[in-house]
C-alpha positions in Angstrom: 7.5 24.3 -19.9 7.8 21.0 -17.4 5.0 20.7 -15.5 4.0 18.2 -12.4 0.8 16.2 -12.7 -0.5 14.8 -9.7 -2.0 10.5 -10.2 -4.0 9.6 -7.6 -3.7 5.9 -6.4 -4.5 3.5 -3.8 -6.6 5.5 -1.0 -4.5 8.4 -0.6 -1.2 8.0 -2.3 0.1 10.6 -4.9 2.2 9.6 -7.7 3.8 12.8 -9.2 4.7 12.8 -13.3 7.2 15.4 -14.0 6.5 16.2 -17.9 7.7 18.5 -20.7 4.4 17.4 -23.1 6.6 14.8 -24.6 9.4 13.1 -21.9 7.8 12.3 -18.5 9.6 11.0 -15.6 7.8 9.4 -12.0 8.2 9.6 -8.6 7.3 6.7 -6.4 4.6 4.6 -8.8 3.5 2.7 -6.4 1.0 1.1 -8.5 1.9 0.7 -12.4 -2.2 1.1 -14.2 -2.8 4.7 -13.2 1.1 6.0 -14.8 0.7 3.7 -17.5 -3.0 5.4 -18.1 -1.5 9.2 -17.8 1.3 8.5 -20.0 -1.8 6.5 -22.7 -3.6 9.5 -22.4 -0.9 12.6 -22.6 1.1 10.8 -24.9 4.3 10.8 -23.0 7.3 8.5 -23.3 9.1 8.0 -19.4 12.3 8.5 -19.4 13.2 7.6 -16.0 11.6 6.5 -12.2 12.9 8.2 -9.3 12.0 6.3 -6.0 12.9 8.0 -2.2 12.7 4.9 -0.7 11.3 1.2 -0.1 7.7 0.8 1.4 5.3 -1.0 -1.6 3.3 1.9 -2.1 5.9 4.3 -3.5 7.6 0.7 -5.3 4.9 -1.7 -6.5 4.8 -0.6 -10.0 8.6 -0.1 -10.8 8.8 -3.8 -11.8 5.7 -3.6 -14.5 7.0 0.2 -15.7 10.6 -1.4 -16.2 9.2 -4.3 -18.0 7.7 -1.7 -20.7 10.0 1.2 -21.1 14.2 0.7 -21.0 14.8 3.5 -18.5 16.9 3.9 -15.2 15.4 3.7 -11.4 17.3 5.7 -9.4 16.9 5.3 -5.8 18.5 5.0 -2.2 21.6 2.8 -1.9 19.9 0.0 -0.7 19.5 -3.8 -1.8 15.5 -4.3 -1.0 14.8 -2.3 -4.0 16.1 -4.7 -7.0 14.8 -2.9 -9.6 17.4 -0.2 -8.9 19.7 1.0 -11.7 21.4 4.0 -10.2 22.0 4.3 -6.7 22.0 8.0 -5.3 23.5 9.2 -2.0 23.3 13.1 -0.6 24.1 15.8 -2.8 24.8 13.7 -6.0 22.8 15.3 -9.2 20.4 13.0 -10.9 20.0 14.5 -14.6 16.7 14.1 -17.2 18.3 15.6 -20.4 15.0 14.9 -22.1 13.4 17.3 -19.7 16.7 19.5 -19.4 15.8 19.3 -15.3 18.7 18.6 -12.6 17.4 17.1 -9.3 19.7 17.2 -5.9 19.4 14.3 -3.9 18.8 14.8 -0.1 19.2 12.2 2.8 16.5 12.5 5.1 16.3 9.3 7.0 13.8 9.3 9.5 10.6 7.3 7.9 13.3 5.0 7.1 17.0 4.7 7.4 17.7 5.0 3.4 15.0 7.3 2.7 16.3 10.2 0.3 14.3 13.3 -1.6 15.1 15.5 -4.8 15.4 18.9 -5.2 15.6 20.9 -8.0 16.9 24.4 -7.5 15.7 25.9 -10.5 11.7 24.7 -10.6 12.2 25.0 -6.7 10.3 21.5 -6.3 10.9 19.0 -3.6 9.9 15.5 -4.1 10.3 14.4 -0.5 8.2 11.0 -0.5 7.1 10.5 3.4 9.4 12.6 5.1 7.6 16.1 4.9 3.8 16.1 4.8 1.1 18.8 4.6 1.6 20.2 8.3 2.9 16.7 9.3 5.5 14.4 8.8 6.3 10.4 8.6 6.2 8.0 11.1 9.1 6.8 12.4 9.4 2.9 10.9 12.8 2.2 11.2 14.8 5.8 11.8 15.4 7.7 15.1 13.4 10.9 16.5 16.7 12.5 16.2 17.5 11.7 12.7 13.7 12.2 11.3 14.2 16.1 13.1 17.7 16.8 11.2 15.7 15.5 7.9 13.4 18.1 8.8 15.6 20.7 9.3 17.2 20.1 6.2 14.3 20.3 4.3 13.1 23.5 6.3 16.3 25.1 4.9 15.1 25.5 1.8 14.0 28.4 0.1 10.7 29.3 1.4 9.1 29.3 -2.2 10.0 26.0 -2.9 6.8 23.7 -3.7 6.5 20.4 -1.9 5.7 17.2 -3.7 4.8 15.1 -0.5 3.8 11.4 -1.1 -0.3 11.1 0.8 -3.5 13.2 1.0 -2.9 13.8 4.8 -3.1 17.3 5.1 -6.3 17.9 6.4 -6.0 15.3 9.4 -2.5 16.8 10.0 -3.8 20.2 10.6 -6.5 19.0 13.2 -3.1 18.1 15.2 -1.7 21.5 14.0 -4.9 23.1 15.9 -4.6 21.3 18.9 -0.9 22.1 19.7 -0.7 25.4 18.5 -4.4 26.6 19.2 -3.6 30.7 19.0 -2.1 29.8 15.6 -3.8 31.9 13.2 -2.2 30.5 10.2 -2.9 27.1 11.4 -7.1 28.3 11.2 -6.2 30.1 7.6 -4.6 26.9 6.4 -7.8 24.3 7.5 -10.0 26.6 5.6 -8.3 27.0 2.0 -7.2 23.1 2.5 -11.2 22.2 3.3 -11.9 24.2 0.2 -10.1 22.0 -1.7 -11.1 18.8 -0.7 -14.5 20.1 -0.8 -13.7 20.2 -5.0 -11.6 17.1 -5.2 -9.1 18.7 -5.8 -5.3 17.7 -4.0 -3.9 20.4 -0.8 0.1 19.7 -2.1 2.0 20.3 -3.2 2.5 23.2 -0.7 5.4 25.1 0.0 8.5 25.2 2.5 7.4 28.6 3.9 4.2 27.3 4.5 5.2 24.4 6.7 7.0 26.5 8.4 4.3 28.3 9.5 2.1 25.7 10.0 3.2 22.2 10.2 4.5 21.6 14.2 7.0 19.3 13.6 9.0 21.8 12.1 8.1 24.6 14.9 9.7 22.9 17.8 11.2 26.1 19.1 8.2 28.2 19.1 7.6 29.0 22.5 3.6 28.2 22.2 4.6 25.0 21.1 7.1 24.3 23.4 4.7 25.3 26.6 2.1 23.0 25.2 4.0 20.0 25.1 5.5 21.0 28.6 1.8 21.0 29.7 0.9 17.3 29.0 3.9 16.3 30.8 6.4 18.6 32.4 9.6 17.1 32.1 9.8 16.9 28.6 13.2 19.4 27.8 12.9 22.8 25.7 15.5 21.6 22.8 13.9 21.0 19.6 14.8 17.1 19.8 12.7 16.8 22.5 9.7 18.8 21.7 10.3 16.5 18.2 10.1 13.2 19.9 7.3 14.4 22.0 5.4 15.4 18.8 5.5 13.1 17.1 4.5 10.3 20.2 1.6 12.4 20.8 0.6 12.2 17.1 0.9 7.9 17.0 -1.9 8.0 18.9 -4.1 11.2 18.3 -7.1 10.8 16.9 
């Protein structure tokens, strides 16, 4: 049975170990020590790294892992990730034979302009780096409000059972926007009370699940009418489309605190 163990690094980063009890492969090590430590300890042998995109905290430990065990880094088309051994571009079908597990890749630029996720259909997982959060989403480093929202959407066309493997431990501070833009959102109050519960006992709030952030998560409830009227109400001219409620999202969030 393959199974998805959660490594803590850094101050809120997540580093997610897809394992069978024998073959493991990683998303995003960022930092090298805590994989190398999990692998130690569960007696694993990787058999690949699977990277969505550039920053140093989802890259930092490639080099160090590569160095140790001969396996391929798959990852964006792009040349600021040298380590790279198979470049991946939308829909193409990164197989793990070792773990008999078939992931799609996704573009979802946004975060940045190469970023990409995998899905796999069967385990319904999404590793979607820091495109999709708990009830929040990525800032926009390099991509466009209108390419981060078609990410989204494409993500929030999955099946609503399918568990997401998000990159950060942001949940909690997400939903505290959540609240304040959708205030009569009773799923919103649900969700900061099972996620507080689970902080309260260390343990991680993701993955969670497509259907979920669609219920909760704002940036991908731009044509709810509650949400609509109450970005309208901080400044009226703001349009009704979902772009625009996007982009006015997610300016509001740079700077809510």
């Amino acid at each position: 049975m393959l199974k998805v163990l959660a490594v803590p690094a850094f101050e809120d980063n997540y580093l997610w170990l897809i394992h069978n009890g024998e073959f493991a492969a990683v998303v995003d090590p960022g930092d090298a020590a805590p994989i190398l430590t999990a692998l130690d300890d569960m007696r694993l042998r990787l058999v690949a790294i699977l990277l969505t995109h550039h920053h140093s905290d989802h890259v930092g430990g490639v080099a160090e892992l590569k160095r140790r065990f001969k396996v391929p880094v798959y990852g964006p088309q792009e040349s600021r990730i040298a380590e790279i051994t198979i470049a991946v571009d939308q829909n193409d079908i990164v197989h793990l034979p070792e773990l008999c597990l078939e992931l799609i890749v996704l573009k979802v630029p946004g975060h940045t302009l190469t970023h990409i996720a995998y899905h796999s259909q069967t385990e319904h997982w999404l590793f979607c780096g820091d495109t999709l959060f708990g009830a929040g989403c990525g800032r926009l480093f390099e991509g466009t409000p209108s390419q981060m929202y078609e990410s989204l959407q494409k993500l929030a066309s999955l099946a609503d059972n399918t568990e997401v493997y998000c990159a950060h431990e942001y949940t909690l501070a997400n939903l505290k926007f959540a609240e304040a833009v959708e205030q009569g959102n009773a799923a919103v109050r649900e969700r900061i009370a099972n996620e507080q519960a689970k902080r309260s006992r260390n343990l991680p709030t993701v993955p969670s699940s497509i259907g979920l952030e669609k219920a909760t998560n704002p940036f991908l409830r731009c044509n709810e009418p509650e949400v609509q009227a109450r970005v309208r109400s901080l400044n009226p001219s703001y349009g009704n489309d979902g772009l625009a409620i996007f982009t006015a999202l997610r300016e509001w969030k740079n700077v809510f605190c």
